[in-house]
C-alpha positions in Angstrom: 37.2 -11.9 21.0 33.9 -10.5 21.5 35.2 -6.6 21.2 36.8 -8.0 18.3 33.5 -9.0 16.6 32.0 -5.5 17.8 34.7 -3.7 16.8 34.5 -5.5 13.5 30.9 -4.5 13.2 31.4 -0.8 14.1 34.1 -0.8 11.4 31.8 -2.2 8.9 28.9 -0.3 9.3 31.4 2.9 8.8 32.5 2.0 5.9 29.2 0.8 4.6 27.9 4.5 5.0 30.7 5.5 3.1 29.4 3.3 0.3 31.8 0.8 0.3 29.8 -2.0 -0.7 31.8 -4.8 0.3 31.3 -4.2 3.6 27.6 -3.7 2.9 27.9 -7.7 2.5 29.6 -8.3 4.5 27.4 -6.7 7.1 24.7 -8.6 5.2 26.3 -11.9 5.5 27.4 -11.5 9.0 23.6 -10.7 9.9 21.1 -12.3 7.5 20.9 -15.9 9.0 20.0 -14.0 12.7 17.6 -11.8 11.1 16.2 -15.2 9.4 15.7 -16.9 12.9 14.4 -13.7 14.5 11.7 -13.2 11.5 11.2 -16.8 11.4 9.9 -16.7 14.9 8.2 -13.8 14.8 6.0 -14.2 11.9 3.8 -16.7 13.1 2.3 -19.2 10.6 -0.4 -17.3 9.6 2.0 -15.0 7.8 4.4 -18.0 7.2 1.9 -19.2 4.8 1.7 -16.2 2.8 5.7 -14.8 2.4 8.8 -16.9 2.3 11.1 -15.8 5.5 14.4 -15.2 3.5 12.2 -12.8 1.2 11.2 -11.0 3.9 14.9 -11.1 5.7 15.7 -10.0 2.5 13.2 -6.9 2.4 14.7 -6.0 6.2 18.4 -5.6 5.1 18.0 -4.1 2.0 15.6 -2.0 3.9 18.3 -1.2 7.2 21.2 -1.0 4.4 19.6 1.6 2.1 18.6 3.7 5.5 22.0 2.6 7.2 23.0 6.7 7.2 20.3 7.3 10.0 22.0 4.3 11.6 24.2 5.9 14.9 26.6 3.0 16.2 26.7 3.6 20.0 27.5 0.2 21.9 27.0 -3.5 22.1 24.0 -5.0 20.0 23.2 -2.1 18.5 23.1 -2.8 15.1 21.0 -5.9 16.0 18.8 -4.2 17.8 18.4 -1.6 14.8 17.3 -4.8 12.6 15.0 -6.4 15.0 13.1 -2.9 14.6 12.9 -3.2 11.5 11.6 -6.6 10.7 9.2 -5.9 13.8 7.7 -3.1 11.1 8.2 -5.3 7.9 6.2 -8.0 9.7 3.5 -5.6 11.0 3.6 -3.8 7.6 3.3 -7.2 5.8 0.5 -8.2 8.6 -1.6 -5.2 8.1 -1.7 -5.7 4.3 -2.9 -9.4 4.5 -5.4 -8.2 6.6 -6.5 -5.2 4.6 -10.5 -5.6 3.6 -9.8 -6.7 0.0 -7.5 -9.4 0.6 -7.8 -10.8 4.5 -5.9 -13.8 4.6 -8.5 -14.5 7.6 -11.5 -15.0 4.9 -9.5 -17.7 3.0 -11.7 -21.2 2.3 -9.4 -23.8 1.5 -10.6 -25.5 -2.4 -10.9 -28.5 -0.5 -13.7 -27.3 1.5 -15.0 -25.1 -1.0 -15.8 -28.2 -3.4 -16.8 -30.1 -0.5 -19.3 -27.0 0.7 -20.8 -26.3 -3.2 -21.3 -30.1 -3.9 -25.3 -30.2 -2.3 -25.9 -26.9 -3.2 -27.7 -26.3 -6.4 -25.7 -24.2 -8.0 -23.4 -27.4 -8.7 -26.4 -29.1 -10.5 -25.7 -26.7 -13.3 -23.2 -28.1 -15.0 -19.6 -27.2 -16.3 -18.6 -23.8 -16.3 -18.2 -22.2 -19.9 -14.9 -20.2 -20.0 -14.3 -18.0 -23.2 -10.7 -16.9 -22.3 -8.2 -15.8 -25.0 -6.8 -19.4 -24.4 -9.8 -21.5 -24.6 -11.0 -19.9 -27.8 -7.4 -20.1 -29.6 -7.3 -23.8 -28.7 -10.9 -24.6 -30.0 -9.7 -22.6 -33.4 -6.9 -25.1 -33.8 -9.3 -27.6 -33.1 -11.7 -26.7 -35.6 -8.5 -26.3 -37.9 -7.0 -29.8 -37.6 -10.7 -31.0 -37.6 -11.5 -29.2 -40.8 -8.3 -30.0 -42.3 -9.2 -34.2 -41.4 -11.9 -33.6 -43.7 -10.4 -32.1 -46.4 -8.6 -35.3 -47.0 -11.6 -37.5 -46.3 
């Protein structure tokens, strides 16, 4: 049964190369819920808080399938060892970009403690903040409108 399954896989992932896209999901179906544990477990929750797992599963096979002609089928588990490569890079790759200056994910304040942090400092002594977004100044012009228009019939 098990040379069944392999032989199974080795027939899919030739015909997927040929561009036969029903065994391209196939392939997918056959391997996206073990590529979901394996990510899953590898992302840590650090990263788990920032990407959904299946998105990034998703990213892996779409990834493996588009680059599946550099893909050589030689024996047992190689195919899954093809995809654990690549969501080992996708994960690094998603890991390195959290972590980039701009946007470390490591920098984060929670509101929570934000609010709790500003409340004795005197910059919260000031007051409410004054926003003049598009938003805030459209809805105060239909305010002035219906207020205007109250009145008129006065």
């Amino acid at each position: 049964m098990g040379n069944e399954v392999l032989d199974k896989t080795r027939e899919l992932v030739l015909l997927a190369k040929d561009g036969d896209e029903t065994a391209l999901g196939q392939l997918y179906r056959a391997h996206a819920e073990r590529i979901r544990r394996i990510v899953r477990l590898r992302m840590g929750p650090e990263l788990r808080s920032k990407l959904e797992s299946m998105d990034l599963v998703q990213d892996v096979l779409m990834s493996a399938l588009r680059d599946l002609s550099g893909f050589t089928y030689s024996g047992e588990g190689d195919f899954l060892r093809w995809l654990t490569g690549i969501a080992e890079n996708q994960i690094r790759g998603n890991l390195d970009r959290l972590h980039a200056a701009k946007r470390d994910i490591r920098r984060e304040v929670s509101l929570e403690r934000r609010q709790r942090g500003t409340e004795s400092s005197p910059k919260s002594s000031r007051g409410p903040m004054v926003t003049t977004t598009p938003s805030v100044v459209f809805t105060r012009r239909e305010e002035l409108d219906k207020l205007e228009r109250a009145l008129d019939k006065l």
